[in-house]
Backbone as a ProteinNet text record, in pm:
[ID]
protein_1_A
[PRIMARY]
XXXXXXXXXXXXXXXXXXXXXXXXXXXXXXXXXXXXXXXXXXXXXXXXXXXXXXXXXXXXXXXXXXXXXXXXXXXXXXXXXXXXXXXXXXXXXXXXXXXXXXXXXXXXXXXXXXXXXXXXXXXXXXXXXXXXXXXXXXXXXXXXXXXXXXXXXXXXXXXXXXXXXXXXXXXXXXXXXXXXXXXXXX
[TERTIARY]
82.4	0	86.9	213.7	300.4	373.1	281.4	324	249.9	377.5	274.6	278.1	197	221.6	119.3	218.5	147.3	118.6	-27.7	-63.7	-138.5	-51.9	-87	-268.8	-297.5	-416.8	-502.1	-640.1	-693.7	-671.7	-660.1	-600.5	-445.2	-400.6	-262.3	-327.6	-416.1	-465	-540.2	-638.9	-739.8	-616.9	-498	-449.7	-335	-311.3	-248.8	-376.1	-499	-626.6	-637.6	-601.4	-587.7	-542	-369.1	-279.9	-259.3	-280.8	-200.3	-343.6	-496.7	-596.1	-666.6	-602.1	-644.5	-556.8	-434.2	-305.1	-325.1	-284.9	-293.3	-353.1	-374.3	-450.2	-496.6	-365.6	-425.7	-281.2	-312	-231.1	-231.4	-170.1	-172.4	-146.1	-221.9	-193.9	-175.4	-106.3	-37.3	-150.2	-185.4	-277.1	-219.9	-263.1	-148.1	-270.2	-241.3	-332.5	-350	-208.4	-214.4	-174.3	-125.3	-125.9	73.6	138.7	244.3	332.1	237.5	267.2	119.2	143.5	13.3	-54.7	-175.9	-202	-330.3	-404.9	-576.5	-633.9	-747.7	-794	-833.3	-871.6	-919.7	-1075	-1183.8	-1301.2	-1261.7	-1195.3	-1149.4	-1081	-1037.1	-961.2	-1075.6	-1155.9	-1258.6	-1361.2	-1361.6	-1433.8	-1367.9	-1255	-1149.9	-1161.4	-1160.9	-1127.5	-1305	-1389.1	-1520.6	-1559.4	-1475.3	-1502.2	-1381.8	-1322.1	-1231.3	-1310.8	-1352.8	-1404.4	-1378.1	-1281.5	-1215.8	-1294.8	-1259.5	-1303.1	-1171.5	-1216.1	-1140.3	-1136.8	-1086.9	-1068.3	-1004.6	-930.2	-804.1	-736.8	-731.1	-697.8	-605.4	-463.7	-354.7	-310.6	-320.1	-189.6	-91.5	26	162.9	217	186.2	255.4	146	183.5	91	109.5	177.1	118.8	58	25.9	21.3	-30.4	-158.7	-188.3	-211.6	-236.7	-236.5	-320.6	-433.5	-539.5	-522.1	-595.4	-543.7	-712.6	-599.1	-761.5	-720.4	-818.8	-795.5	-950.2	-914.1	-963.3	-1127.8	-1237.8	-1369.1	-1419.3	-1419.2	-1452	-1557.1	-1553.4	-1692.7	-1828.9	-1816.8	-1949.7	-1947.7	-1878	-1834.3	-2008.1	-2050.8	-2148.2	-2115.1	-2217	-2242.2	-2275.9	-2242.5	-2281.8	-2379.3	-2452	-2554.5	-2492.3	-2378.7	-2283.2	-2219.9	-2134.9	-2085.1	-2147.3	-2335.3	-2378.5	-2450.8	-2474.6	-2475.3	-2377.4	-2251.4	-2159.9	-2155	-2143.3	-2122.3	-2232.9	-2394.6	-2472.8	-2428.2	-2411.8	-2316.2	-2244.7	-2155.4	-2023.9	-2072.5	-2163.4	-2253.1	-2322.4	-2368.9	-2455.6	-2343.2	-2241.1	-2137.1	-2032.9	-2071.5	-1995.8	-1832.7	-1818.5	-1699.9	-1650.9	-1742	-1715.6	-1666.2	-1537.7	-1488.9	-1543	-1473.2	-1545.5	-1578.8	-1402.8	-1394.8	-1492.5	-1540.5	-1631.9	-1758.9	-1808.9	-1931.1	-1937	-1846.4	-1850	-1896.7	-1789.7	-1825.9	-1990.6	-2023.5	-2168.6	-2256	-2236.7	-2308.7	-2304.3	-2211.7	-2222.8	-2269.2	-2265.8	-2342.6	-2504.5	-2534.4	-2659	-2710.3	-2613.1	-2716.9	-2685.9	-2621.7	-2583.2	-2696.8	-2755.3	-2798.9	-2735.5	-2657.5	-2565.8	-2591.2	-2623.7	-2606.5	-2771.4	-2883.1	-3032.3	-3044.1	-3003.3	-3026	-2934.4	-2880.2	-2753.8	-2878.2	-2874.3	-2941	-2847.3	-2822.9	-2768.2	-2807.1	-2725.7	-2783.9	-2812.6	-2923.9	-2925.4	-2942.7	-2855.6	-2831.6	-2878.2	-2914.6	-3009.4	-2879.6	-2914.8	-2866.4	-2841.1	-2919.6	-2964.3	-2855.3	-2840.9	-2789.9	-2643.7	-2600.1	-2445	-2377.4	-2481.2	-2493.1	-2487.9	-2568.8	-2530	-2441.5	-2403.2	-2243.4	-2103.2	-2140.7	-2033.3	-2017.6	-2128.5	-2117.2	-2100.6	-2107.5	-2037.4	-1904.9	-1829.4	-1703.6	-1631.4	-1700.3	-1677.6	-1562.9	-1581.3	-1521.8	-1355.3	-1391.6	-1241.6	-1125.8	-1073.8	-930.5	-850.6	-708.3	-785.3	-894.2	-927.8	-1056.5	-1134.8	-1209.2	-1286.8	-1235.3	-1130.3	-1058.9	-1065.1	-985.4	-977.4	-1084	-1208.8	-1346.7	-1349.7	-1362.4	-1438.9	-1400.6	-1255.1	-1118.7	-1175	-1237.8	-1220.2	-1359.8	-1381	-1466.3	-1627	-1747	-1877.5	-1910.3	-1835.5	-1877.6	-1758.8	-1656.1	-1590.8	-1658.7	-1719.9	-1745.7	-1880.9	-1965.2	-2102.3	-2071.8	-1928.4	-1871.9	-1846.8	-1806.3	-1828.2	-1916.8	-1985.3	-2120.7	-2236.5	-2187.3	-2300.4	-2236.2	-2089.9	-2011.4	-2079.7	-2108.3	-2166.1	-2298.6	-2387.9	-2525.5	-2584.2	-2458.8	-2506.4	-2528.6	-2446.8	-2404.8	-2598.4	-2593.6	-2722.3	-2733.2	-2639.3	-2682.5	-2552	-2572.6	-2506.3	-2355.5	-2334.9	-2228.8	-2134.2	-2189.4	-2122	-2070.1	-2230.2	-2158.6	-2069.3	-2060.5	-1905.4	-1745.3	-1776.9	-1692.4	-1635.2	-1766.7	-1707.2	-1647.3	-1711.4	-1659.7	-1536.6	-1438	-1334.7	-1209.7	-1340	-1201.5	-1242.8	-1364.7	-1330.4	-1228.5	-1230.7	-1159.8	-1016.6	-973.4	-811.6	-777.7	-854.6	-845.9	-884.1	-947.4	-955.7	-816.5	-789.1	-677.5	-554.1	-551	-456.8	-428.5	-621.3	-623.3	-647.4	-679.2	-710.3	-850.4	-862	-983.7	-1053.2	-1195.1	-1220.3	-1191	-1207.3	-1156.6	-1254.5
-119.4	0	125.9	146.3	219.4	294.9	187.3	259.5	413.5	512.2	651.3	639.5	673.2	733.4	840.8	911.3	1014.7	985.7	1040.8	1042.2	1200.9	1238.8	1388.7	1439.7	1295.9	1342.5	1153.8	1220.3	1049.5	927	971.1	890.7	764.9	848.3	774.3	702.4	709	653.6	539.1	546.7	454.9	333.9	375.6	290.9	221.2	269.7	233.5	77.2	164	30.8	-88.6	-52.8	-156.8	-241.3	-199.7	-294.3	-378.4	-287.6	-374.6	-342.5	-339	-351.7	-414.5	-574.2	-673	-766.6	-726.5	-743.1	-652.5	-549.7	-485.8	-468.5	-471.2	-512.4	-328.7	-216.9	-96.9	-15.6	134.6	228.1	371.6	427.1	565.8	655.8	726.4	839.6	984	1031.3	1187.4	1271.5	1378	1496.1	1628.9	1722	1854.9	1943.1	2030.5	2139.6	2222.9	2271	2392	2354.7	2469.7	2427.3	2414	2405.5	2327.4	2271.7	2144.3	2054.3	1998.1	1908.2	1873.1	1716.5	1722.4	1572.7	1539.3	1454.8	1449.2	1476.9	1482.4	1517.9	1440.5	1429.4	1293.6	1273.9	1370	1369.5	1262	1272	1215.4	1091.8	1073.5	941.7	870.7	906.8	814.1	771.3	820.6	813.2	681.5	701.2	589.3	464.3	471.2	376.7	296.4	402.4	299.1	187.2	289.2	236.5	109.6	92	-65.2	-144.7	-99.2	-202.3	-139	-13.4	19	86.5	178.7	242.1	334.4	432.4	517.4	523.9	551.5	546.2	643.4	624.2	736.5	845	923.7	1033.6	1117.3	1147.6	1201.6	1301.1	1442.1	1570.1	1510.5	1575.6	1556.5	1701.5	1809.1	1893.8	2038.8	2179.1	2218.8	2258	2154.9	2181.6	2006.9	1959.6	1814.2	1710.4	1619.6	1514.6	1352.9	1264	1120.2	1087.5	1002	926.1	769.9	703.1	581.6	504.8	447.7	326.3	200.7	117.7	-30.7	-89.7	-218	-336.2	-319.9	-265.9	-297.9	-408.9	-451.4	-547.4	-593.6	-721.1	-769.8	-768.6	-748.1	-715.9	-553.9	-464.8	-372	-241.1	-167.6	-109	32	46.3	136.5	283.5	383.4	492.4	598.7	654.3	712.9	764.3	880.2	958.8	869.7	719.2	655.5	562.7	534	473.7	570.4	718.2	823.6	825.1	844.5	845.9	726.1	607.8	488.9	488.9	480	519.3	620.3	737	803.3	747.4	676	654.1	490.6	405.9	327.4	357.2	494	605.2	588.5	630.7	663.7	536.1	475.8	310.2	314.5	384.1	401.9	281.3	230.5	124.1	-19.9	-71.3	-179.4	-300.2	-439.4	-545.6	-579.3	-527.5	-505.8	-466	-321.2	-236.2	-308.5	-367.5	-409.1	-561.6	-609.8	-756.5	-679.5	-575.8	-480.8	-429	-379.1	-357.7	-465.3	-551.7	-703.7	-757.1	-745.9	-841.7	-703.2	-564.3	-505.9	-564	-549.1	-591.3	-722	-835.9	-950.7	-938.8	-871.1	-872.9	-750.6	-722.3	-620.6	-436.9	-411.9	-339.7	-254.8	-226.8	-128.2	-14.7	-132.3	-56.6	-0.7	-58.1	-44.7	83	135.4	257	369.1	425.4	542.9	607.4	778.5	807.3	829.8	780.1	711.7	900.4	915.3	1019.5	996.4	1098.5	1078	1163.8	1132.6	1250.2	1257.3	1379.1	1460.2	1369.9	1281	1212.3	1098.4	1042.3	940.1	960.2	1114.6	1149.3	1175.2	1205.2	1173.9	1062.8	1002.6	853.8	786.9	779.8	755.7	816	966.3	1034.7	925.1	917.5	773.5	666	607	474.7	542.8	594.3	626.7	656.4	734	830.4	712.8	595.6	543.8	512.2	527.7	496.6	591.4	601.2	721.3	684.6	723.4	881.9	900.1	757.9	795	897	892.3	986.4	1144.7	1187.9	1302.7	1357.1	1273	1276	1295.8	1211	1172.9	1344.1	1392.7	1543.4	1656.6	1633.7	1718.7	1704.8	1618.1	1605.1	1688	1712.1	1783	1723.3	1803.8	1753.3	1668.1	1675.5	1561.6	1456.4	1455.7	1341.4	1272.5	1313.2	1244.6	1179.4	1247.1	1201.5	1078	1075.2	950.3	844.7	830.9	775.2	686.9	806.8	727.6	662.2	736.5	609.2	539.7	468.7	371.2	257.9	291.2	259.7	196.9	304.7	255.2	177.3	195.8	117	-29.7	-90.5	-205.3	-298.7	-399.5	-459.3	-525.7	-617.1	-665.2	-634.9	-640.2	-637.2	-669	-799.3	-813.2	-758.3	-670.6	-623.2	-449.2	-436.4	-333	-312.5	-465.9	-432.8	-456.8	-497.7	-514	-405.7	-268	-122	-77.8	-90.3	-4	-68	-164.9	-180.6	-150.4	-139.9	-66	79.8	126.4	295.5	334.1	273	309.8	280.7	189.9	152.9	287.2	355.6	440.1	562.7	579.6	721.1	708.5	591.6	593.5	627.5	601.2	654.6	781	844.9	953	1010	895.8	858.8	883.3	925.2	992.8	863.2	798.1	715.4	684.4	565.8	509.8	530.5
0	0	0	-39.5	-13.3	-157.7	-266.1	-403.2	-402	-490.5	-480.2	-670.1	-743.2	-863.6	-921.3	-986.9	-1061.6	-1208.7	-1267.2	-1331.5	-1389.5	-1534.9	-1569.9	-1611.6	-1675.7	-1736.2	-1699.4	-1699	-1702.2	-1798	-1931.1	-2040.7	-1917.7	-1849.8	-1857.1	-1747.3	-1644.5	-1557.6	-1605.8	-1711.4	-1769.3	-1821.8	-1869.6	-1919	-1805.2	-1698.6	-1658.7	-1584.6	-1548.6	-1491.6	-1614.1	-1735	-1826	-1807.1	-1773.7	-1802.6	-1676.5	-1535.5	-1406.9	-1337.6	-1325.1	-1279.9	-1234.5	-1312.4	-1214.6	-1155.4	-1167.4	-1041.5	-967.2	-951.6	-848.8	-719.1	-573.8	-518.4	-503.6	-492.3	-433.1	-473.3	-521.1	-536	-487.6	-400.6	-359.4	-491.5	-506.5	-619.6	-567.6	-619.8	-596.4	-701.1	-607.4	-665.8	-649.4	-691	-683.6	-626.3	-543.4	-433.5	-481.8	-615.9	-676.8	-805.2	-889.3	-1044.7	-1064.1	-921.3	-926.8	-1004.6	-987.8	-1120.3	-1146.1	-1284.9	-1341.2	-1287.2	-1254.1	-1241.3	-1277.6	-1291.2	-1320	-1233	-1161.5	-1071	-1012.4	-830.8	-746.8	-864.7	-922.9	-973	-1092.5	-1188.3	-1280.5	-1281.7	-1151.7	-1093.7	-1027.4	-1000.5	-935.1	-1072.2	-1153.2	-1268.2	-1354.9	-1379.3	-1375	-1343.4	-1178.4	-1103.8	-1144.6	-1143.8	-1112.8	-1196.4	-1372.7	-1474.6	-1502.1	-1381.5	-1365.5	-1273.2	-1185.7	-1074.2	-959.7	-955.3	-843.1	-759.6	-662.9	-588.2	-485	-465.7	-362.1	-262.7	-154.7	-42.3	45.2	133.1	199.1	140.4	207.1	187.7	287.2	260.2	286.2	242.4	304	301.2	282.1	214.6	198.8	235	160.5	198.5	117.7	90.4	49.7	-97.9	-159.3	-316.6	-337.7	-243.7	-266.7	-183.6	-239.1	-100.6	-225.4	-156.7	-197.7	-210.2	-248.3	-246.8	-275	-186.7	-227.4	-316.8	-395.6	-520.3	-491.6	-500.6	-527	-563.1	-592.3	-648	-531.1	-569.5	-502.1	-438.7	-339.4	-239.5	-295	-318.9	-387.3	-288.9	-133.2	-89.6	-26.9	-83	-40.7	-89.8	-41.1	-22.7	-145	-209.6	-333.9	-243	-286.5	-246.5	-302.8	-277.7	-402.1	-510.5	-458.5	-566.8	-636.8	-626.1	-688	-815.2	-759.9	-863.9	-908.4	-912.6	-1023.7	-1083.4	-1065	-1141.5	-1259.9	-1209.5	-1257.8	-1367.2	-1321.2	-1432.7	-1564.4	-1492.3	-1627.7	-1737.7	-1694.4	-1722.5	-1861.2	-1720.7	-1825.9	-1942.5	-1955.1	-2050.6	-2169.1	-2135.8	-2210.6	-2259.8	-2201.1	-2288	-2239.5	-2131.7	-2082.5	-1984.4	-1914.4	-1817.2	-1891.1	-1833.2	-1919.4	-1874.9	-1867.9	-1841.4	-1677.3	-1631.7	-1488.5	-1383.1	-1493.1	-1404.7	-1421.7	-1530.6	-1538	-1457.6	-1396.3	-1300.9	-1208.6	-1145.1	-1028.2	-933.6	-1108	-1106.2	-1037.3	-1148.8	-1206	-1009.1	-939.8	-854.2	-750.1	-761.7	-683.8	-678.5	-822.3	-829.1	-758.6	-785.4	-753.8	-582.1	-529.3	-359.3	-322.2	-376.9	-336	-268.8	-319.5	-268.5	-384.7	-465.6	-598.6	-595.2	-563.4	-515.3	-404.5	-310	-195.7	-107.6	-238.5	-151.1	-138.9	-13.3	3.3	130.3	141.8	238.1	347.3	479.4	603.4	636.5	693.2	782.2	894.8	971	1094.2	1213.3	1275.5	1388.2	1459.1	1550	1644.9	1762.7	1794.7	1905.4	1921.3	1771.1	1728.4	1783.8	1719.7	1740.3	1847.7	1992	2119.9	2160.5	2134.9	2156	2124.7	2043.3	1929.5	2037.9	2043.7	2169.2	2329.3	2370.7	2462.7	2493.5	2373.3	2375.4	2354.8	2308.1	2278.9	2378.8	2450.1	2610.3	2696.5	2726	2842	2740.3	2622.1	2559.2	2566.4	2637.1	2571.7	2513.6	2416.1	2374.3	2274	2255.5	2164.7	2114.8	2272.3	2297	2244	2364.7	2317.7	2154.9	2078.7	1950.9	1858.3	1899.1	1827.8	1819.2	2042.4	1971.1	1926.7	1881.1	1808.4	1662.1	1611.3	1503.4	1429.6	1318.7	1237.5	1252.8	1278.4	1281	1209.2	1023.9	928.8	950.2	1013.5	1043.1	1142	1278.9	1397.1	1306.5	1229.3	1130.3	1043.1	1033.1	912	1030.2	1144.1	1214.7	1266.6	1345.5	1339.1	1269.6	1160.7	987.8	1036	995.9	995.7	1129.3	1262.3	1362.4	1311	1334.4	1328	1165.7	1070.2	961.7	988.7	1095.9	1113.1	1103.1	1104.7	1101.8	1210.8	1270.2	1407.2	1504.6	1634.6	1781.3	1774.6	1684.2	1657.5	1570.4	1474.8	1397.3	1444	1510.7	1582	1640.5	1787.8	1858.5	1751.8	1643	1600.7	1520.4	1491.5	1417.4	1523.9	1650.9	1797.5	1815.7	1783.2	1797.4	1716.5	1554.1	1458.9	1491.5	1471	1510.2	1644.8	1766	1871	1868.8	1750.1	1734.9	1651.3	1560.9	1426.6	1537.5	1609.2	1719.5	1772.9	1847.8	1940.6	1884.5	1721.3	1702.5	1571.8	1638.1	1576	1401.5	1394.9	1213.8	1155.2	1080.3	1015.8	966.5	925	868.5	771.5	710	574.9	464.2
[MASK]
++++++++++++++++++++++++++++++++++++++++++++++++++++++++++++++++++++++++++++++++++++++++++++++++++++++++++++++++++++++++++++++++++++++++++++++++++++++++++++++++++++++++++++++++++++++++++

């Protein structure tokens, strides 16, 4: 997870998902903050990635003409996002999506994961509650309420998306390793 590469325009990206897209398991890509130097854009790289199978993820500052994003290979039960299957529809419109991307799809669909994306809204109440279970953890806690209203909100979707008891204690143990050591969600 430690490869960085740059790519100037999406052309060199699409082809690079050609050739090493389905080796690859995951690649950090370099984006530019300012007009620096040249690179495609995270918008254009996710457009990319969808139309392989991929998907985006993490996100890293480097310095201030410059931060990272990391892509890889889409988890075959991995959850569709509304913005991602607008996009993807697009992209389907346009005959852009290759074979990769259309398995991607194909197995959103039959898992149910491709219909069923709607964005979780989250009450007030919820994010209180969310703050309390967190509360007895340090520095968890600390950190959780350092961090930005739509970060502690990415959180807690992440929480209450869960479907049963068990899955919950099992987000409350990766969010509190990723608080403890101060890390933004994935």
């Amino acid at each position: 997870m430690d490869k960085l590469l740059t790519f100037a325009d999406r052309q060199a990206f699409r082809e690079w998902l050609g050739k090493f897209g389905t080796e690859s398991d995951g690649v950090w890509l370099l984006f530019s903050k300012n007009e620096e130097f040249v690179t495609l854009s995270a918008g254009e790289a996710l457009e990319e990635a969808l139309c392989h199978g991929w998907i985006d993820g993490q996100i890293q500052s480097l310095d201030e003409a410059a931060y990272k994003k990391y892509f890889a290979r889409r988890m075959p039960k991995s959850k569709w996002s509304v913005k991602n299957i607008q996009i993807a529809k697009t992209l389907l419109e346009k005959g852009l999506i290759t074979p990769p991307g259309l398995d991607a799809i194909e197995r959103a669909r039959k898992n149910g994961s491709w219909g069923n994306a709607s964005p979780i809204l989250l009450k007030d109440e919820q994010l209180q509650m969310f703050e309390k279970i967190i509360q007895p953890y340090e520095p968890a806690y600390t950190n959780l309420l350092a961090m930005s209203q739509s970060v502690q909100r990415t959180y807690a979707r992440f929480y209450f998306d869960a479907k049963s008891d068990k899955t919950r204690q099992s987000r409350i143990e990766k969010i509190v390793d990723r608080l403890n050591r101060n890390l933004k969600p994935m």
